[in-house]
C-alpha positions in Angstrom: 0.0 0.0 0.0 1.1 3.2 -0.7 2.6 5.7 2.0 0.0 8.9 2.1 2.6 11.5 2.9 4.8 12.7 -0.4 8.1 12.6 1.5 9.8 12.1 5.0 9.6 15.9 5.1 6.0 15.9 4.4 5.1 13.7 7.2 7.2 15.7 9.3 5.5 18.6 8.5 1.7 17.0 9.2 3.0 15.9 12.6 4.0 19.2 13.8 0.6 21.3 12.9 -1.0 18.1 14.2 0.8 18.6 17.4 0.3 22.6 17.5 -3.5 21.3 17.2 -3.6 19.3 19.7 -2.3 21.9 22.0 -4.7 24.3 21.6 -7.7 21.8 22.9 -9.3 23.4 25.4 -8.6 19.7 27.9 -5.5 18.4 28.5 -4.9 14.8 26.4 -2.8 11.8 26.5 -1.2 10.1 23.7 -1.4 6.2 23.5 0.3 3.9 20.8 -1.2 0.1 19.8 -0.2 -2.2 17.2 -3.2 -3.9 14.9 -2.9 -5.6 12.0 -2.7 -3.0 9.6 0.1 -1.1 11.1 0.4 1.0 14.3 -2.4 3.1 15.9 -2.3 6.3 17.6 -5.0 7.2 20.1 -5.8 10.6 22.0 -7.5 10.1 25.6 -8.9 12.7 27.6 -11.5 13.2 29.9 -12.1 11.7 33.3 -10.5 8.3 33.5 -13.4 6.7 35.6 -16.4 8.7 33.3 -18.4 6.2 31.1 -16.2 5.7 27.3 -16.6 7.7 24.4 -14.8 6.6 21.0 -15.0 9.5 18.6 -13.7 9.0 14.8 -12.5 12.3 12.8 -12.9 13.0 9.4 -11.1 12.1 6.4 -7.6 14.1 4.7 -8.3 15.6 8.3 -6.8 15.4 11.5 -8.0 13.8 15.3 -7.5 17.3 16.8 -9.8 19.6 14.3 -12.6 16.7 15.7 -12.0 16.5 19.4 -11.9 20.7 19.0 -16.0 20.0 17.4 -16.9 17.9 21.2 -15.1 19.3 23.6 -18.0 19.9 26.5 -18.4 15.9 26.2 -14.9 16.2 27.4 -16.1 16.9 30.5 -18.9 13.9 30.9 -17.2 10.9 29.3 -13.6 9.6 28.8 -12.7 10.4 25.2 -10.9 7.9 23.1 -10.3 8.6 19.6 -8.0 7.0 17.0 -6.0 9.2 14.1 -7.7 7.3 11.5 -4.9 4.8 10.1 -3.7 6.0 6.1 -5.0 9.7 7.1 -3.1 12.8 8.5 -1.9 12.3 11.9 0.2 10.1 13.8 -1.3 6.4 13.0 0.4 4.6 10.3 0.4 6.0 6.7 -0.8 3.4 5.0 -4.1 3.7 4.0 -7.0 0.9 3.8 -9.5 0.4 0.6 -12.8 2.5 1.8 -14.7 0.0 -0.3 -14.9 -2.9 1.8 -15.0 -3.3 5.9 -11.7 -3.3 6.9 -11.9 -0.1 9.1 -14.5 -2.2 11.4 -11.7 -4.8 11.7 -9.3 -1.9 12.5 -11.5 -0.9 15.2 -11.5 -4.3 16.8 -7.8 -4.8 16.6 -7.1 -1.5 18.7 -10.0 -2.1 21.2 -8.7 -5.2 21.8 -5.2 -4.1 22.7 -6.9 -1.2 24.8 -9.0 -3.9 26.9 -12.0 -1.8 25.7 -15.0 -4.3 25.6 -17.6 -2.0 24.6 -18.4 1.3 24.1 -20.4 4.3 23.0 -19.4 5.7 19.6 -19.6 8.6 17.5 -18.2 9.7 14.4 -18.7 12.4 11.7 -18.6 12.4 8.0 -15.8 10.0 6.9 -15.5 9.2 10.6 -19.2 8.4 10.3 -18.2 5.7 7.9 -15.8 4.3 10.0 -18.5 3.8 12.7 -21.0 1.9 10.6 -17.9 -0.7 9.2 -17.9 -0.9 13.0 -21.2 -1.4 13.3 -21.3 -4.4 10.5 -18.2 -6.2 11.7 -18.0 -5.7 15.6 -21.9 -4.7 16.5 -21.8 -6.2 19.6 -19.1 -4.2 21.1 -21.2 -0.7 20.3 -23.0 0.2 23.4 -25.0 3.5 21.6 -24.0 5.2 17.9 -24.2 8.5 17.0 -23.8 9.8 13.0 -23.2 12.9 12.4 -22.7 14.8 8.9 -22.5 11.0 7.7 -21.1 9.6 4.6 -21.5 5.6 4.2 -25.4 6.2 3.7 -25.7 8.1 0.5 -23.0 9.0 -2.5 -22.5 12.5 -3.1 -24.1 14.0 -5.6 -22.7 13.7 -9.0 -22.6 17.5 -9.8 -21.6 18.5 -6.0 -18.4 15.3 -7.0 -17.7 16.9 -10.1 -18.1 20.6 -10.0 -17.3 21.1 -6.4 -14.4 18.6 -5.6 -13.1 17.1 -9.1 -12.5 20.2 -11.2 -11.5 22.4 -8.3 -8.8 19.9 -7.6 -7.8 20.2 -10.9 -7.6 23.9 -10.9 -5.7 23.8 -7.5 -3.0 21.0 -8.5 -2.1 23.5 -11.4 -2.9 26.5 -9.5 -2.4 26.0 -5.9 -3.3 29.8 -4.8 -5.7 30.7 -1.9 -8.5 31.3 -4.2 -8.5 27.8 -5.5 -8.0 26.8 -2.5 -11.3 28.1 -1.4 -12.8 27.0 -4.2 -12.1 23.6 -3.3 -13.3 24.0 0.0 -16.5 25.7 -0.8 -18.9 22.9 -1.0 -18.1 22.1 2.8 -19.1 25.6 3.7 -21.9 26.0 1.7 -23.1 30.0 1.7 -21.1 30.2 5.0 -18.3 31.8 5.7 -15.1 29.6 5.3 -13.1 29.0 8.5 -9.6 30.4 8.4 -8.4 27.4 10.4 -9.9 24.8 7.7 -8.0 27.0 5.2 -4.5 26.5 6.7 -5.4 22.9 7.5 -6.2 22.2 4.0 -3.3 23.6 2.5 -1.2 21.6 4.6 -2.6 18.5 3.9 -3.1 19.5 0.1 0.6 20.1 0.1 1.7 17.0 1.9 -0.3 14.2 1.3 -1.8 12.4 -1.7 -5.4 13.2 -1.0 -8.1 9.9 -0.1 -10.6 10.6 -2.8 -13.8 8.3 -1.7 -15.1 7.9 0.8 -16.5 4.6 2.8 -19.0 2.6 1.4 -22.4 2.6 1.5 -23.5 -0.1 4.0 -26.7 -2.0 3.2 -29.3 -3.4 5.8 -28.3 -6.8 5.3 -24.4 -5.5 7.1 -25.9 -3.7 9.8 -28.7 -7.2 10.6 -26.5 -7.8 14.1 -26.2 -4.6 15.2 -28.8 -4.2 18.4 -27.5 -0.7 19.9 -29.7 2.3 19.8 -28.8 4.6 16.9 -28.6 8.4 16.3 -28.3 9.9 12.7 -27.6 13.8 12.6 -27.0 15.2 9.4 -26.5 18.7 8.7 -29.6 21.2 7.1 -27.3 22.6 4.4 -25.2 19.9 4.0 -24.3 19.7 0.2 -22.0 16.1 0.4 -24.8 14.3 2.3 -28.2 15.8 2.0 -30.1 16.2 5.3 -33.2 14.0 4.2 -31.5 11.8 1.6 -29.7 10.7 4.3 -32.5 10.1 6.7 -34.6 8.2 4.1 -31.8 5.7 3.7 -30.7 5.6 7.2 -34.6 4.1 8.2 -34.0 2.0 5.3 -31.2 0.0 6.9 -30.3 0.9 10.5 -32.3 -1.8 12.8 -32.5 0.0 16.0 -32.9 4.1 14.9 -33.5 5.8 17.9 -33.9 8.9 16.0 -32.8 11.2 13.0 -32.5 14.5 13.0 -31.4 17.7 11.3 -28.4 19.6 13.1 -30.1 23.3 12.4 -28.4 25.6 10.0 -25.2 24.2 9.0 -23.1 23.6 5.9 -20.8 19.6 6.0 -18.1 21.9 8.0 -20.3 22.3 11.4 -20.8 25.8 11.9 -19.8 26.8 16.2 -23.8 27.1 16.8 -24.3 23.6 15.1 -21.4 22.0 17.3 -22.5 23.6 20.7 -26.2 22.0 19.1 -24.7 18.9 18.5 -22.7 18.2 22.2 -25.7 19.0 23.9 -28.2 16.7 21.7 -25.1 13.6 21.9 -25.1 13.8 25.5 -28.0 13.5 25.9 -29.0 10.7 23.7 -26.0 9.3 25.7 -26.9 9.7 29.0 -31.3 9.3 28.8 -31.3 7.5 25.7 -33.4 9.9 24.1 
């Protein structure tokens, strides 16, 4: 498998603004190292070390830290413990597995096992989200509750969003690479809101440094997720052009067997604006914690 980073250097580079990240979390966290099967894990753990388990997945050509900055009042309720997706930026291996099939879910397994985690609550957003439901298929009776926000692995983007917003403007960047492009590319995240400045430098790191992952997980089918008992929550976002809000809804009763419930995080673009994350904590813990 091919190594994501474009050169010793670039890796380099990706560790250090994933480190700078990581200091700016507003909780202190520890850094933990396993070995699975595909290649060595790194995990971020914070929170209270006796509160109830949390696993949180990031998104994709993204790093752990721009996630865990999304959650961070559950920081306060439940022990955090969220893996730098393996063959993404960050400090997990950099060798990346096929989206297409379920070896994420096996993934999660491997590194749960060497944690002594036997089950858990889990929540993941937009390629992260993906992650969770290979989880789901493969391992469903180590999930305690799942939460799905800004999913993919329900729906594919849609063809002109693929095409005109991510395809052509990564054309136009590779030969271009200016600012301007740049938030080009990034515009279908964002929607008619305002880009953040922080997804901007982010980008341009990861742009410049590693050889992008351009799909994202499958689509999981009803007959995968058959075993998987634990209450479910699906949150995807009201202006979400990647994953539309009720597309994703539509399937998500199609082939989730438990649905608790599926809802719209208010006014918000795939990139969560800070109104939609503050939204998001407070509907997660509580699903969490009452179920509802």
């Amino acid at each position: 498998m091919k190594n994501i980073y474009r050169s010793p250097e670039s890796q380099t580079a990706i560790e250090a603004m994933y480190d700078r990240q990581a200091a700016k979390l507003p909780f202190p966290v520890e850094s933990r190292y396993v070995d699975t099967r595909f290649g060595r894990t790194h995990l971020l753990l914070a929170g209270p070390a006796d509160a109830p388990p949390l696993v949180v997945f990031h998104g994709g050509n993204d790093t752990n830290p721009s996630t865990l900055g999304w959650i961070a009042p559950l920081a306060h309720a439940f022990r955090i413990i969220a893996p730098d997706t393996i063959g993404h930026p960050g400090r997990s291996a950099p060798m990346r597995l096929p989206p297409g099939n379920l070896s994420y879910g096996t993934w999660v397994a491997d590194w749960m096992e060497h944690l002594g985690l036997k089950r858990a609550a889990m929540m993941g957003g937009s390629y992260g989200a993906g992650i969770l439901l290979n989880a789901m298929a493969c391992i469903p009776e180590r999930i305690a509750k799942a939460v799905l926000f800004i999913p993919s692995g329900f729906v594919s983007m849609p063809a002109r969003v693929m095409w005109g917003g991510f395809v052509l403007p990564l054309v136009r960047y590779t030969l271009a690479p200016g600012d301007r492009n740049l938030e080009w590319l990034l515009r279908p995240m964002f929607g008619e809101y305002p880009i953040d400045p922080e997804a901007v430098e982010s980008s341009r790191m990861t742009f410049r440094h590693v050889h992008i992952e351009p799909n994202m997980p499958k689509n999981v089918s009803r007959k995968e997720l058959a075993r998987c008992r634990a209450p479910v929550l699906v949150l995807p976002g009201e202006h979400d052009l990647l994953f539309p809000a009720q597309s994703v809804i539509r399937r998500a009763k199609q082939v989730i067997p438990n649905l608790a419930a599926a809802e719209v995080i208010p006014d918000t673009p795939h990139y969560l604006t800070p109104a939609a994350r503050v939204w998001l904590c407070e509907r997660v813990r509580k699903f969490l914690v009452s179920g509802a």
